[in-house]
N, C-alpha and C positions, 0 to 999 in steps of 0.2 A: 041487736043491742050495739052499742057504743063504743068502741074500740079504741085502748088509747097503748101506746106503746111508748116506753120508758128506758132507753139505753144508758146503764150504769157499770163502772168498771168493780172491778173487784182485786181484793179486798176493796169495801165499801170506803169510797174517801169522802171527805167531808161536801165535796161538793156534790159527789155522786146520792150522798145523803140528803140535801138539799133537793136538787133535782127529782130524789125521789120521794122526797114530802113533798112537793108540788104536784105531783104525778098522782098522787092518793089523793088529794084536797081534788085534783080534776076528774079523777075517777070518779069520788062521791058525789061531786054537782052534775055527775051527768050519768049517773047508773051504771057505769062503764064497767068493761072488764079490762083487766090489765096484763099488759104482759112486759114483763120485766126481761131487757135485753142485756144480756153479757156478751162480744165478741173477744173471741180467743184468735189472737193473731199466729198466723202462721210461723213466722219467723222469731216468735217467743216461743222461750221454753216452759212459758207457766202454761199450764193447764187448768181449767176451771172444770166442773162440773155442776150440771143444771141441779144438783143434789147440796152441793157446797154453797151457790148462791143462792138457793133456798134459803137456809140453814141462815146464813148470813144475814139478811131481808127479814128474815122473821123474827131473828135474834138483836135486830136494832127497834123493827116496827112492830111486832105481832103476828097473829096469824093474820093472812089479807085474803076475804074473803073474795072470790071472783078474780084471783090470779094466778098466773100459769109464767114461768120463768124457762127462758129460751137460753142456749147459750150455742151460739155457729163459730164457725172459723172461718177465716178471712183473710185475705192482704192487705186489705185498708181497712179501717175502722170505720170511716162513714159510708163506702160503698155497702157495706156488708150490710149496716143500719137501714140503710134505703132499701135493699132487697128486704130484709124482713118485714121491714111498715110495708111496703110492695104486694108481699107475698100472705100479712096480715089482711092487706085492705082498712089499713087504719084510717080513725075519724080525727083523732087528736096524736099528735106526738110530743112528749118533754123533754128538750134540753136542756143541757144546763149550758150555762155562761160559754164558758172552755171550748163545749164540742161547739156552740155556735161560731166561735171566734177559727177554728180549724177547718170549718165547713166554708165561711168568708172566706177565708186564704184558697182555699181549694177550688173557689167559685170563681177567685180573681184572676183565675189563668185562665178561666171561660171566657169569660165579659168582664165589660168596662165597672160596673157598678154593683157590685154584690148585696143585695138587698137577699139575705138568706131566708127569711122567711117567705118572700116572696116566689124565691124561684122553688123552695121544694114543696111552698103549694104548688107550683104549676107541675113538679117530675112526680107528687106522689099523692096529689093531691085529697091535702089531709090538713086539719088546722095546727101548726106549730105555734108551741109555748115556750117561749125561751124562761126557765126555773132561774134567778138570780139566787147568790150566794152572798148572806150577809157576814 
């Protein structure tokens, strides 16, 4: 089956909202299951719980049939992203706008040209959707 994975901050922010209506609309065009990512950074004091972003996700969209919500810790935010779609073996991933633009930045101390889609097909290889926020 179809694996699409969905990294959203919590408390749900507006984009994260976006992102994650995107992430359900790609779910359903492709039978997919979903796993909703939260990263809890090390060096913050919030703490989430894969119980609380439940709760949260169901409480904006409903119940979401064929999803499972992950929450890891980390130092970086996108490093931690990449090992879970990694460690999923995901088919599709959604970003929104935001994390695209910080994964750019992060890319542009690599190489000369950061085409972000392109290069984390090539590290994770997986198709990315960049979610716009209207």
């Amino acid at each position: 089956m179809t694996q699409v994975v969905v990294p959203v901050r919590y408390p749900l922010s507006p984009h994260s909202k976006a992102t994650l209506s995107r992430a359900l609309d790609v779910a359903d065009e492709h039978a997919a299951d979903l796993t909703v990512l939260h990263v809890n950074l090390f060096h913050s004091s919030q703490r989430v719980s894969r119980t609380e972003l439940k709760r949260a996700v169901e409480s904006e969209f409903g119940h979401i049939p064929h999803a499972r919500y992950v929450v890891r810790s980390g130092l970086l935010v996108e490093e931690t992203i990449l090992e879970e779609v990694a460690q999923q073996q995901a088919d599709i991933v959604v970003i929104g706008e935001k994390q695209a633009s910080r994964w750019r930045r992060m890319i542009r101390r690599l190489v000369d040209d950061p085409d972000i889609e392109q290069f984390l097909q090539n590290e994770i290889d997986a198709q990315i959707i960049t979610a716009s926020v209207s």
